[in-house]
C-alpha positions, 0 to 999 in steps of 0.5 A: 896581910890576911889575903896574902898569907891565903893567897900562899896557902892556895899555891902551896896547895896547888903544889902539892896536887900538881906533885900528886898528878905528877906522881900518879901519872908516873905510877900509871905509866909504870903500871902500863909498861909492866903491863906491855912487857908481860903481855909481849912476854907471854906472847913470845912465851906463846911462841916458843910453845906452839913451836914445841907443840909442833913437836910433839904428837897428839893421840893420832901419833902421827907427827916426829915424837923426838924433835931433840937434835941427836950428834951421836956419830951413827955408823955408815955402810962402806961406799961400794965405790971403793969395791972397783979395785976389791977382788971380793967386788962380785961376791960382795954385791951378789950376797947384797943382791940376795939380801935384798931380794931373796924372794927371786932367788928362793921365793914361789918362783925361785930361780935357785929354789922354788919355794923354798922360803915363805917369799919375804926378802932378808931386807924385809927385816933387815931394812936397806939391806941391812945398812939403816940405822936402827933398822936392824942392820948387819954393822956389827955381825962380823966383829961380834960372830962367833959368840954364845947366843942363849938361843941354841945354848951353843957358840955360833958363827955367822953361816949357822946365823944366817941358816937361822934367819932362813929358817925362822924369818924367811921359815924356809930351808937353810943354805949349804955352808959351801954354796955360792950363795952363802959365801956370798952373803958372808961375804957381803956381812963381812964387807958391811963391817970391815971398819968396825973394831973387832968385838964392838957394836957401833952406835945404831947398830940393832933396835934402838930401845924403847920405854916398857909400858906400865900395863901389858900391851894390848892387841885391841888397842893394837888392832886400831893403830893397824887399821890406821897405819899399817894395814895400807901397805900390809893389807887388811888380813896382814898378807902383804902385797905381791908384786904383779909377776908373782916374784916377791912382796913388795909389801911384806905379810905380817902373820898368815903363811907366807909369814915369819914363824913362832921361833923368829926373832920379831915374834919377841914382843920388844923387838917387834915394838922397837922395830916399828917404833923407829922404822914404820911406817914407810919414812919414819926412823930413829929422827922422825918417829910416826908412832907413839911408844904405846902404839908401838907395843900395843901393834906389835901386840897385835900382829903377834896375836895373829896365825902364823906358821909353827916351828918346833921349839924344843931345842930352844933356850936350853938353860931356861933361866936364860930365856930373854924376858918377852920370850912367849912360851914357858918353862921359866925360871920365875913364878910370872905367867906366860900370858905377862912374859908375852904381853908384859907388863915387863918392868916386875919381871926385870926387876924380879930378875935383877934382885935374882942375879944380884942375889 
């Protein structure tokens, strides 16, 4: 009876380690699935990051810094195809014909001038004759002109624009109002925006912006990205690179004498920044961006730092308050000093301007 009664206890102490194994072995597979899952989690988690990195520049700045898909309807130059019926076809493709080479027309060897500009193309600013997005194109001048432009202090309409251009960007002579070749240009300008409503910007139309840096922007560190990512098209000195018969650059000079001068919209440190930002170099734009937001500003700090051809000034931003943020050279309606106006940083200008107006 004694051996019986021992015999089970022995089973039902076999029972309960079985049922412990059991229960241990369950509890150790459990541990290990958990353990696959995370470790496939992080791989995948892995995955997706080397895929964003991909993205994203490193400090050389030389990969697409904006990956994010943009949906935005951006607009688009008319199709010449459609000038074949047009009675203005001729003008039209003549005055495209001068925006992108201007220099053969009133460059050193000008076949109206000889010249009579500094040899850079209108396209040169105004890139894809002033079709490309965000590259400073023409889409809204003939629904936005005439306005009050601050510069002059004056209402101006697209002949007194362009004039403007040739004086500063191309710092050559303005063109005659009735010339063939002014009417041409208009005429172009005109077409390029004949489906934009009246009074309106499209999207893509100017510079697209870009953030202001904490810290004034540096021609130093500006000079490095030069070196890096400009100078092989624009030449170690900024000069720019002439064609061989002598007509036109073919890389534009960015300070020297055949330069745009002090009074040209580019020599504005923002727009300078957001031009090269989103168009330079060669192949970048608004989807693929090859500069990182401080290089931007720290080359257009530097290539503005450079010698360039003078232009008087005085009848400039006649009401002084109006001056725009960046403009390089006082008076100015705020206590900030030249030195900041030009280089920045600009956010406590802005910020002094805002509480000013609101005031």
């Amino acid at each position: 009876m004694a051996e019986e009664n021992e015999d089970q206890g022995l089973v039902k102490a076999f029972g309960k380690l079985l049922n412990l194994v059991v229960f241990l072995l369950l509890v150790i597979l459990g541990l290990f699935t958990a353990l696959i899952y995370t470790n496939s989690s992080k791989q995948k988690k892995s995955v997706v990051t080397a895929i964003e990195r991909s993205f994203v520049v490193e400090n050389s700045g030389s990969q697409n810094l904006n990956p994010v898909i943009d949906t935005t309807h951006y607009w688009n130059a008319p199709d010449e195809a459609n000038l074949a019926t047009d009675p203005k076809k001729e003008r039209v493709l003549y005055g495209k014909e001068l925006i992108a080479h201007t220099s053969i027309y009133f460059g050193p060897k000008g076949t109206i001038s000889k010249e009579s500009t500094n040899g850079m193309n209108c396209q040169n600013c105004h890139l894809n004759a002033g079709t490309k997005v965000f590259g400073n194109n023409y889409s809204a001048v003939a629904t936005t002109y005439p306005k009050y432009r601050a510069r002059s202090g004056t209402k101006e309409d697209i002949p007194k624009r362009v004039n403007d251009c040739f004086e500063r960007s191309l710092n050559g002579k303005t063109l005659k109002i009735d010339s063939k070749e002014m009417q041409s240009i208009i005429a172009y300008l005109k077409w390029l925006g004949k489906d934009v409503p009246a009074g309106k910007k499209p999207a893509g139309s100017g510079f697209q912006q870009i953030a202001y840096l904490e810290r004034a922007a540096d021609p130093e560190k500006g000079k490095l990205v030069y070196v890096q990512k400009c100078q092989s098209c624009h030449q170690q000195s900024g000069e720019g690179l002439m064609n061989s018969d002598g007509t036109a650059f073919t890389y534009p000079p960015l300070w020297g004498d055949h330069s745009y001068n002090n009074g040209a919209g580019l020599y504005r440190l923002s727009n300078f920044a957001r031009f090269v930002k989103y168009n330079m170099p060669m192949g970048a734009s608004h989807t693929n961006v090859q500069l990182s937001d401080e290089e931007a500003w720290d080359v257009a700090a530097f290539v503005n730092s450079q010698p360039r051809p003078k232009k008087d000034l005085k009848k400039d931003w006649p009401k002084i308050e109006e001056k725009p943020f960046d403009h390089p050279y006082g008076p100015y309606a705020d206590s900030f000093s030249e030195s900041q106006h030009k280089n920045g940083p600009y956010q406590p200008i802005l910020d002094a301007s805002a509480k000013t107006k609101k005031k």
